[in-house]
C-alpha positions, -999 to +999 in steps of 0.1 A: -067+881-097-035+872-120+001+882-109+022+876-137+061+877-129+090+879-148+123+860-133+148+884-126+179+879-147+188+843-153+216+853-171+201+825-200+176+848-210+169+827-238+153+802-214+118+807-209+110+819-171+072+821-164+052+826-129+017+834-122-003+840-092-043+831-089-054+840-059-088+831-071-077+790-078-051+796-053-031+785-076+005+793-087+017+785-125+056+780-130+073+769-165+106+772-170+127+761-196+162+742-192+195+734-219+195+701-211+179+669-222+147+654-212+164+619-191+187+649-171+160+670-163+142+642-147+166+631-124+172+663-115+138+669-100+134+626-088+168+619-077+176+629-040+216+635-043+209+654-077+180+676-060+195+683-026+222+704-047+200+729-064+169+731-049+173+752-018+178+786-027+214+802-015+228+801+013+202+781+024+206+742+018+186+711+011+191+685+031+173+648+021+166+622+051+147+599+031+132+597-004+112+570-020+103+579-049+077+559-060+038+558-058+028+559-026+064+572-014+079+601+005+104+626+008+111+641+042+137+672+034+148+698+060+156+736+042+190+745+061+197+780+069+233+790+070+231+788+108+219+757+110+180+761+112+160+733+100+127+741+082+113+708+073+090+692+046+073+661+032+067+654-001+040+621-006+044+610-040+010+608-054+012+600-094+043+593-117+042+584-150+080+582-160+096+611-178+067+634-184+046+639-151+046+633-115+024+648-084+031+650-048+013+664-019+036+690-001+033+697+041+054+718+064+064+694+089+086+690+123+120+671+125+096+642+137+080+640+104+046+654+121+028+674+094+007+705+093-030+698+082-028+719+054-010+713+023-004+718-015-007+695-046+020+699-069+017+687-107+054+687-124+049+685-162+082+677-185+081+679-220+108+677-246+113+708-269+132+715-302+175+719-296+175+699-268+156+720-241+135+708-217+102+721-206+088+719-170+050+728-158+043+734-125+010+739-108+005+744-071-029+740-058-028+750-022-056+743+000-064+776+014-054+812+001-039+818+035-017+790+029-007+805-005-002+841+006+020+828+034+041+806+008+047+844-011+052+864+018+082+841+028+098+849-006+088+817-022+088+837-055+126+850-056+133+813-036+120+795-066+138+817-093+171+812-075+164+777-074+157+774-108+192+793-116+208+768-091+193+740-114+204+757-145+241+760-136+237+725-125+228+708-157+254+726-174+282+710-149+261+675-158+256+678-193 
């Protein structure tokens, strides 16, 4: 079964804003589009001090302890909440080929960096479009539909379009 969803107002409306639920693949499809150059959107998404200030969705914060990014790497992130709860993650970085495509295995994890067994492969896709927009693919492949359901019924929908706004705003303070 499909879910196709609309963002809510981006306020760039312009910008493409695309994400699908397949409960059948237990899959979810994201692209969205940015106004900013390829090399920008790049570092957004593989720099820690860039990332940590757009991708937790308000009030909430991201909060990077360590991030290699490299083959083989990790990032260990906590989501803060505006009382202070940690909600904690790790990222292994899994493929990168530089300025089009990288894949990491995502787990919920403790402040010990002890993660859950099941996870979610992520597949981040850039692509260069006409005016100097960016592209960006997303697949998550989550292991079980449980998993996946329990990703949506936290909000991870409205999360990710609020991040995605955060991002937006962002590049236009960097461009």
């Amino acid at each position: 079964m499909l879910n196709k969803v609309k963002s809510p107002d981006t306020g760039n409306n312009h910008l493409l804003f695309d994400f699908t639920v397949d409960k059948a693949t237990k899959t979810i499809f994201m692209i969205r589009e940015f106004d900013a150059g390829l090399s920008l959107v790049w570092d957004a998404f593989t720099n820690a001090e860039i990332l940590d200030q757009w991708v937790a969705p308000k009030p909430w914060l991201s909060k990077t302890k360590h991030m290699n990014f490299e083959v083989g790497g990790r990032r260990f992130y906590a989501m803060v909440s505006p009382d202070g709860q940690e909600r904690w993650s790790v990222q292994k970085y899994t493929s990168i080929t530089p300025k089009t495509n990288f894949k990491i295995f995502n787990a919920f994890a403790d402040k010990d960096e002890n993660t859950e067994l099941e996870g979610s492969d992520w597949d981040y896709t850039f692509s260069e479009q006409k005016n100097g927009k960016t592209k960006v693919s997303i697949t998550i492949y989550n292991e079980s539909l449980a998993r996946m359901e329990k990703l949506i019924e936290m909000g991870f929908k409205e999360g990710f379009a609020m991040t995605m706004n955060n991002l937006a705003k962002l590049l236009a303070t960097l461009s």
